[in-house]
N, C-alpha and C positions, 0 to 999 in steps of 0.2 A: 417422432418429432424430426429427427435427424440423422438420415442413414449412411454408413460410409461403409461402400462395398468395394474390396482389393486394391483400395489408392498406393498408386504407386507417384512418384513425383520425386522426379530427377532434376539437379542442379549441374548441369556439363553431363559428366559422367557419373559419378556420386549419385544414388539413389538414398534420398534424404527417406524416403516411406518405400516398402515395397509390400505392397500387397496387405495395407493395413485393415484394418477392420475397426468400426468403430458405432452402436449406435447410441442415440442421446434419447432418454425416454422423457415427457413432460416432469416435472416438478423436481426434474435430478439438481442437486447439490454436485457439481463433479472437480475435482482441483487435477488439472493436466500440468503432469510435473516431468523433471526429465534432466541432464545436463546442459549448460548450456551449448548450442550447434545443433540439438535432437531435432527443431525443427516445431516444436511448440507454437511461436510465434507464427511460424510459416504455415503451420494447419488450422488458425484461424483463421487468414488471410487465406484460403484455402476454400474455406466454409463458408465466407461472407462474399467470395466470387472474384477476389481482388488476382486471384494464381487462380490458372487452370490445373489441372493433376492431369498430370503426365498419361497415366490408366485410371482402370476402374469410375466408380460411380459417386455421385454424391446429392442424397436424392432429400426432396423437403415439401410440403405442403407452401403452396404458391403466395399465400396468404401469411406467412410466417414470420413475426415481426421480430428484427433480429437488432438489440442494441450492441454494439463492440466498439469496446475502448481501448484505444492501441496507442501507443511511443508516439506513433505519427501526429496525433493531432494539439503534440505542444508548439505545431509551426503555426497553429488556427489565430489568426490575428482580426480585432475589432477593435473599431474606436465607442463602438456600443459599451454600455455597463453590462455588469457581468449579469445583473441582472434578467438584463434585454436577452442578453446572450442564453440563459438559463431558458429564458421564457421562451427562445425560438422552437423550443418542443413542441411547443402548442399549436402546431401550424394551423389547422383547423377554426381552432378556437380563436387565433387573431386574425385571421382573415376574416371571421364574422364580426367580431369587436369594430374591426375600418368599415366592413362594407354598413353594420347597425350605425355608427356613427353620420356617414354620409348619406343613409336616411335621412334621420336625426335632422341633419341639417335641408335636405329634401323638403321634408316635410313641414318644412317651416312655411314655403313658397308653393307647394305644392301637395294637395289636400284628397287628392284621389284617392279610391279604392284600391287600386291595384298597389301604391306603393303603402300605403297603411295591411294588406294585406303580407306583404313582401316583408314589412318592420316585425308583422308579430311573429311570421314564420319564422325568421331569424333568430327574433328574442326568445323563442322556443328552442330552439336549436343552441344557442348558444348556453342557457341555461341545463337541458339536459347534457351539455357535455361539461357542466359544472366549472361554465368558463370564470362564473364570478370569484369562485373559491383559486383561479391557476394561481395568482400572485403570492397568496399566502402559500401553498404547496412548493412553491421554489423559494420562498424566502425561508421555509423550514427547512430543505434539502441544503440549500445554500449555510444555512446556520450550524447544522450540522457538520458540516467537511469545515468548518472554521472562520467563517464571514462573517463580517460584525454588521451591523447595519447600515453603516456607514459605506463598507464595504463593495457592500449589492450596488450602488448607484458609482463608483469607481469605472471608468473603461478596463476594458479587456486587455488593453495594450501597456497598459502601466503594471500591472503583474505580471513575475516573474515564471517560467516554465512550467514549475511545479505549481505555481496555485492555479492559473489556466488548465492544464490538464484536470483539477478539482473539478474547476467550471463546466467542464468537457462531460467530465462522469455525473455534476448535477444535470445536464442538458439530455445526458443519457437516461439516468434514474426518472424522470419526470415524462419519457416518452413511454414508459411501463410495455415494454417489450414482452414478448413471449419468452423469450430467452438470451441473455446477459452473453456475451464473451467479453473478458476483463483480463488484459493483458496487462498483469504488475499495477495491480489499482492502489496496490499503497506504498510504490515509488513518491518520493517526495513529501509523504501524508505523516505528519504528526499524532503521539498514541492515542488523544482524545479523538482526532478526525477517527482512526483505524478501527477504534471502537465502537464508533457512531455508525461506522459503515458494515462491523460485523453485525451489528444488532437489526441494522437494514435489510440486509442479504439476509438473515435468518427467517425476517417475516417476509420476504420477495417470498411471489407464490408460483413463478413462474419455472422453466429452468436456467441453471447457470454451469458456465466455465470460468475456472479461473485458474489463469497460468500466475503462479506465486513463488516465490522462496521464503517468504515468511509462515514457517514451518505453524505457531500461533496461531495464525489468520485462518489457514486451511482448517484445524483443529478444529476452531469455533465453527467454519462455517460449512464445512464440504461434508456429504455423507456418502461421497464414491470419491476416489481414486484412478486415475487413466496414467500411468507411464507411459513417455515416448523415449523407445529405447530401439538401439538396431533396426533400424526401419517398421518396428512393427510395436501395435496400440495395445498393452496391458492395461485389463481392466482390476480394481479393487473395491469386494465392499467394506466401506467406513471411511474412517477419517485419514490422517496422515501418519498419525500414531498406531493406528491398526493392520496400515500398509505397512509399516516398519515389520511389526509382529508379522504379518502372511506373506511378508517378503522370506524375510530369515527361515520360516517356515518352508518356504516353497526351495528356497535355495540349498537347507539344508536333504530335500529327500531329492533336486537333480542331481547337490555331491557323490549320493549314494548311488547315485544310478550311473552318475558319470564314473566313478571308481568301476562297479559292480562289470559296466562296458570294455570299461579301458583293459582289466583282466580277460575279461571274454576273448578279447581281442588280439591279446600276447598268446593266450593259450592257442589259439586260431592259426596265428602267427606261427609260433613255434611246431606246429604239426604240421603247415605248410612245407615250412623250408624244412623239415624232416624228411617228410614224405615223396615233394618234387622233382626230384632226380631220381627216382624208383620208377621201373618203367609200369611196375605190378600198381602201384600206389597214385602216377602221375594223374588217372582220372580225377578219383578222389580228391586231390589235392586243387585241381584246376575249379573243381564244382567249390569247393570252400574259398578260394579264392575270387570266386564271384558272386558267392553268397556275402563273403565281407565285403566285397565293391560298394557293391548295394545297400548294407547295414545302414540305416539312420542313424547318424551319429549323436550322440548327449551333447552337450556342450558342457565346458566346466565352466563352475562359476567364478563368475568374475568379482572382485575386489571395487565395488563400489563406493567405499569408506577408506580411503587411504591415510595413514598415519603421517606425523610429521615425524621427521629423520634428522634433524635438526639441532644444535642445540645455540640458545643465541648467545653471544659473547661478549660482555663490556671489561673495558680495560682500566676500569674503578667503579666500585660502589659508589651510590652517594651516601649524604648524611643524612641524619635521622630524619631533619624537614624539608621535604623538594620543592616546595608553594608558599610562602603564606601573604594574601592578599588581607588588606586593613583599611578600612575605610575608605573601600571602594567607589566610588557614585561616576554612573554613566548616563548619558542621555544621548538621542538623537530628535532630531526635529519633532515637537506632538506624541514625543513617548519618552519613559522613564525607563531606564532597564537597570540600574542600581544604588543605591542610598545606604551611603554609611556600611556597605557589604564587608563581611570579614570571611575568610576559609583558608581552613589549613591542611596539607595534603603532606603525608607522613610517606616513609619507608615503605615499598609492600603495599602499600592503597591501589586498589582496583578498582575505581570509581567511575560509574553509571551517572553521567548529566541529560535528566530527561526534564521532560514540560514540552507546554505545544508548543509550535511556531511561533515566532514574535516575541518569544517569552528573555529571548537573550541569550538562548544556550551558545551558539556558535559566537555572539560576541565576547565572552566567557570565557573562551576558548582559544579565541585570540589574545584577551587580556595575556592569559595565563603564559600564552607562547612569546610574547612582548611585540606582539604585530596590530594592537590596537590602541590610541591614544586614550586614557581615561584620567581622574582624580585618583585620588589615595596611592595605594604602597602594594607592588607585586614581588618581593622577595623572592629571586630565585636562593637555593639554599647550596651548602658545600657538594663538591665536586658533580652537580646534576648536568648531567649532557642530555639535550631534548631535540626529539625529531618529532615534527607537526606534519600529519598527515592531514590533507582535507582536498574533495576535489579539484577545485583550482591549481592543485601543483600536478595535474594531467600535463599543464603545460611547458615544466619547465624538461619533462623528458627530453632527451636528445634524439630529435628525428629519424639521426639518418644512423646511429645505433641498432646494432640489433639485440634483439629483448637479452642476452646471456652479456653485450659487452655493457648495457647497461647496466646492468647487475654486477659487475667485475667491475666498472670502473668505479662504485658508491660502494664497493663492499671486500676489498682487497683483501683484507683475512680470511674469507672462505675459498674453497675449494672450488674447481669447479663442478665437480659433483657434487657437493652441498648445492652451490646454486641450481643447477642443472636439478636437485629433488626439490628445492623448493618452487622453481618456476611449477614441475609437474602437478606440484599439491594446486597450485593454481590456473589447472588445464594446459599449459602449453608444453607439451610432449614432441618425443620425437626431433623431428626438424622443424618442430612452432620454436627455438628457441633462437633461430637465426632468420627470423622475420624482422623486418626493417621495422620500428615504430611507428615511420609515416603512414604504413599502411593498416596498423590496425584499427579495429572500432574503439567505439570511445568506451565502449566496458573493457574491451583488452588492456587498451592501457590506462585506466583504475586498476586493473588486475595487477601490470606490473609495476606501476608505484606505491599498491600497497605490498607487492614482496619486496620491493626498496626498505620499506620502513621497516620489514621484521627483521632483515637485515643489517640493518643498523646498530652500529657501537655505544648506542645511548641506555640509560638508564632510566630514563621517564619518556612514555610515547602520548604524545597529543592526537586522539584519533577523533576528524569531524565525520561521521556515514561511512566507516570503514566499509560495512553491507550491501552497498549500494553498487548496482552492475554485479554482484555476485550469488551464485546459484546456492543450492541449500549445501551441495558436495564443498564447493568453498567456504561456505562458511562455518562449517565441522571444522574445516582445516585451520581457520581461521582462530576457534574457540581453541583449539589445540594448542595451536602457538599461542597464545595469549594464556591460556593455564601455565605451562612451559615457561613464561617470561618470569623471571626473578626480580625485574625491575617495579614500576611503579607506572600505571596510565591512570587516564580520565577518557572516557568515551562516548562522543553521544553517536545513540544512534537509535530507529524507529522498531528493531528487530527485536523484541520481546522473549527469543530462544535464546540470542547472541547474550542479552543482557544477564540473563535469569543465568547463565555460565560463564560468566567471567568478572561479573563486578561482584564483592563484598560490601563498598558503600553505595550510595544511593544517595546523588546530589539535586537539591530544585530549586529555581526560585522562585518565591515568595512574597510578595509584599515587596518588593525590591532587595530582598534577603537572598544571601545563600543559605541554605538549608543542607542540614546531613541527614540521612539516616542510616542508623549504622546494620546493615544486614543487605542482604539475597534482594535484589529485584520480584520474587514472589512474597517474599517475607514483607517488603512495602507494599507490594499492592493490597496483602491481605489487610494490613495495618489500615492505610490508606482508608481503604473502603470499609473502614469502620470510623474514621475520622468526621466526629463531627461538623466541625470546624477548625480553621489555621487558630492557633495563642493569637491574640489581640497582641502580644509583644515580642517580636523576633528572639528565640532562642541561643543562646551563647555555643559556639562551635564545640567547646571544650564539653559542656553541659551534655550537648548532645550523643557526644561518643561514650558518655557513660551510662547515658539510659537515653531509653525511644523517648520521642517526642509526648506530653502527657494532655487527654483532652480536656478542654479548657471548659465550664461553665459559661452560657450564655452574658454577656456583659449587662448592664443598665441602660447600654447606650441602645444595643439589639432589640430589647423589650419596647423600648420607644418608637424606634424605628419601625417594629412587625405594629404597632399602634397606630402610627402615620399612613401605612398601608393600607393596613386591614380599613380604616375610616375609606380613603379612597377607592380602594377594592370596592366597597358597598355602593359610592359615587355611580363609579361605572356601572353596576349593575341596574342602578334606577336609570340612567340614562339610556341602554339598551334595553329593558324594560319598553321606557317612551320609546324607542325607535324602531320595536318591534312591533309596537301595535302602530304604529304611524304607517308603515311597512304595509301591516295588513289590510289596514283602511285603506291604504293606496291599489291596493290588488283588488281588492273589492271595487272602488272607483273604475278602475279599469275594466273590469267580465261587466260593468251596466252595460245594458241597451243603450241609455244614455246617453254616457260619453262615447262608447264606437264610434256612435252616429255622425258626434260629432269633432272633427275633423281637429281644428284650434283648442279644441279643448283635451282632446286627447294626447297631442304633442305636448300638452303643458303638463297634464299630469303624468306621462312617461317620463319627463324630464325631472318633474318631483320624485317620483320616484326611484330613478338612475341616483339620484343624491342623496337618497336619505338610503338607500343599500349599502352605498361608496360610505356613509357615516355610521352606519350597524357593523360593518366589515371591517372598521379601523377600531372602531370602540369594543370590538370583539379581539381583536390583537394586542388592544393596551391593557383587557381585563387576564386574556394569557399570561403576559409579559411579567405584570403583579403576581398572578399568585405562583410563576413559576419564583420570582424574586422572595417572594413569603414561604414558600416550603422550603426555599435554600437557607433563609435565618432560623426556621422552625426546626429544621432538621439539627 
């Protein structure tokens, strides 16, 4: 499918690939992983034709339809609905749509052969490329990544970064490309979107790349492994789990060989400088000395998984309660985000705030840091010192600082070799430590404002996407410190490894409720997905932490309700029914000798028939709609 023979590709002097090797077979699952700087990014832009490679080859059948979704296309700006935008996939398909239409209207004035000829060619055409069905296929793609229906008919211009990019991957998903490159597709994506997208990509039939640090994602979805490491493409079969095991595996028998070398080499050594100054010996010695020139050296392995070195320091504990919010109620304009909400957040609480988009997490979060106006009661408790982390405070960095005096001037009781290990755990080594801030990327400094906050003298940390901008290597570092911390957080965040290793409770809301549950991130989902349904009555906090949530029997009011459906469910069904033999009498109408013939009367009944399709295809969406709603009460 795709062949990459000795790419080399140089940035100045820096050879970002040398001599890679790489190929892509049809139907591969592949996740290309690496640190961040490896160059990931740059070898799909590489593939798609955007960088030339410096050397070597990069070879593909001519015809090879290539979707790639990349960082860049959150500048894509329209006044069109995302809809519109979703549906520009179809290029084909709506160019016949305008040009069938302007028939349509042709034909009204103008009754010849050749454009009645031209009408059916088209309506053939546009039917075999299943143009009637496009709308509903992006209104499912779009419902999926988290669009309401309301949603879909919104401009493009009025959502913010991350949902645009969604829009970007529906506009991609619906062009069904030969093969997917997906750079970081579930940046900004909430756990319901990321799951909707795993279960996509598992039945995609085509192949795919996907450059991720959501360690999860790859699991579910990848059945190869590609590292970009040292200039050069390591392949793996399985998942990301498997590559761990045939990693450690591989790494353990170079140790041996690199030991086994390195003695080779002293012994080698040591009968050199023996023998060298002997005039009887000095051949001998010169021939071993050029025998070692030459040796292909092992390399030893390197330290991929660096520990943290650390230990964080507050200069009081707090009291037993660091939170407790009371009759909470938020809204904003056409949304509810809480009513009457109570949560209490104890000593020691490692607490995961998940739910999709929209759902209020990050306003939560603000509550809880006291940076958001609401109703009711946010008690902070005795001696609690809070540092809020969320991206937005990118900005308040000091520009013209370099990354170690930012760190020394917010963290005065460390060392500067404490600071100095922990900038490393978060890639900036060496002389990265006296780079200006002006000059870094915007994931750099995320990087160094979230080692600001591990740094920090507090006691309770507020983290919004601590994950965000960091590679799988940081965010090991990450779970570390955060195991390590003695204090007390709340975290949201999309990263499903992150969660599963550092929360103990498990926050959501609900009904405009906080909810608890008291256990592991896997421990809820399994629960979860056994969850009938939410209690008809928001749970007591206290209630909660003493036992799990318990499933609730269907109400009186639900039985009515699946009543009311199921009566209208049938409605529909008689109505499409009629609209399907209407449907069919219209096509029949249509193949007489008949009507071809004639001219007026076939524009009239193509025109009946464009309407009563447009009214089968809607009454086909509403009887979905229902019984998706009816299996969600049933279940």
């Amino acid at each position: 499918m795709i062949s990459i023979n000795d790419l080399t590709f140089r940035i100045g002097s820096r050879a970002l690939y040398d001599e890679a090797n790489w190929h892509i077979k049809p139907g591969e699952r592949i996740g290309l992983i690496g640190a961040n700087g490896t160059g990931k990014s740059t070898l799909l832009k590489i593939i798609v034709g955007e960088y030339a490679p410096s050397e070597g080859t990069i070879s593909m059948s001519k015809d090879l339809k290539i979707g790639y979704l990349n960082q860049d296309l959150l500048s894509y700006d329209s006044h069109h609905s995302i809809l519109h935008v979703a549906m520009e996939a179809f290029e084909r398909q709506n160019r016949l749509h305008d040009e069938i239409e302007e028939l349509l209207k042709k034909i009204e004035t103008d009754y010849s052969e050749e454009v009645l000829n031209k009408l059916s060619d088209k309506q053939q055409e546009f039917e075999a490329l299943d143009g009637y069905n496009i709308e509903y296929r992006a209104n499912e793609i779009l419902a999926g990544l988290g669009f309401s229906a309301e949603d879909q008919h919104r401009p493009l211009n009025t959502f913010s970064g991350g949902w645009r990019m969604r829009v970007m991957l529906a506009k991609i998903l619906l062009q069904t490309p030969d093969i997917l490159l997906l750079d970081e597709p579930t940046n900004h994506m909430d756990l319901p979107s990321i799951k909707w997208l795993e279960s996509y990509l598992m039945s995609f039939e085509g192949a795919i790349v996907i450059v991720s640090h959501d360690r999860y994602f790859l699991d579910k979805v990848v059945n190869r492994i590609v590292e970009s490491r040292k200039g050069k493409l390591t392949p793996y079969a399985g998942n990301y789990t498997f590559y761990l095991e045939e990693k450690a595996l591989r790494g353990e028998i170079q140790k041996g060989e690199f030991k086994n070398q390195q003695a080779k080499i002293k012994q080698e050594e040591r009968l050199i400088e023996r023998f060298k100054a002997k005039a009887s010996k000095a051949k001998m010695a010169q021939s071993r000395m050029k025998a070692l020139d030459k040796m292909e050296r092992v390399e030893d392995v390197d330290d991929d998984n660096p520990t943290v070195n650390f230990k964080f320091k507050f200069s009081k504990p707090s009291g037993r309660h660091v939170i407790k919010i009371e009759d909470a109620y938020k809204s904003y304009p056409n949304i509810e985000i809480l009513r009457n909400a109570d949560g209490l957040i104890e000593k020691g609480d490692k607490i995961a705030l998940i739910g999709a988009n929209g759902k209020g997490k990050s306003t939560l979060l603000r509550i809880i840091a006291g940076a958001e106006a609401f109703d009711g009661t946010c008690e902070t408790g005795h001696n609690v010192t809070t540092t809020f982390f969320a991206q937005h405070q990118l900005e308040s960095l000091h520009l013209e600082n370099t990354i170690l005096e930012e760190l020394q001037a917010f963290a005065p009781k460390h060392t500067d070799t404490e600071l100095r290990g922990i900038l490393g755990c978060f890639l900036f080594t060496g002389d990265d430590v006296f780079k200006k801030i002006r000059v870094l990327s915007g994931g750099e400094k995320s990087r160094v404002a979230l080692a600001k906050s591990l740094t920090t003298d507090s006691n309770f940390l507020i983290l919004d996407e601590p994950t965000n901008h960091l590679d799988i290597q940081s965010v090991n570092i990450l779970i570390q410190a955060l195991q390590q911390y003695e204090g007390t957080f709340i975290a949201v965040s999309h990263d499903r490894y992150f969660l599963d290793n550092v929360a103990n409770k498990i926050w959501f809301i609900e009904n405009m409720d906080i909810k608890e549950y008291p256990g592991t991130y896997a421990e809820y989902e399994e629960w979860n997905s056994k969850r009938v349904q939410p209690a008809p009555t928001p749970i007591p906090m206290k209630a909660q932490k003493e036992e799990k949530p318990k499933i609730q029997e269907k109400p009186v009011s639900t039985q009515s309700q699946l009543k009311k459906l199921n009566d209208k469910l049938q409605n529909i069904e008689k109505e499409i029914a009629s609209l399907e033999a209407q449907v069919k009498a219209t096509e029949a109408e249509l193949a007489s000798d008949a009507v071809y013939g004639d001219q007026a009367k076939l524009a009239e009944i193509n025109k009946k028939y464009q309407a009563d399709k447009h009214l089968l295809d809607a009454a086909q969406k509403s009887w979905e709609a229902l019984a998706s709603e009816i299996m969600e009460l049933e279940s």
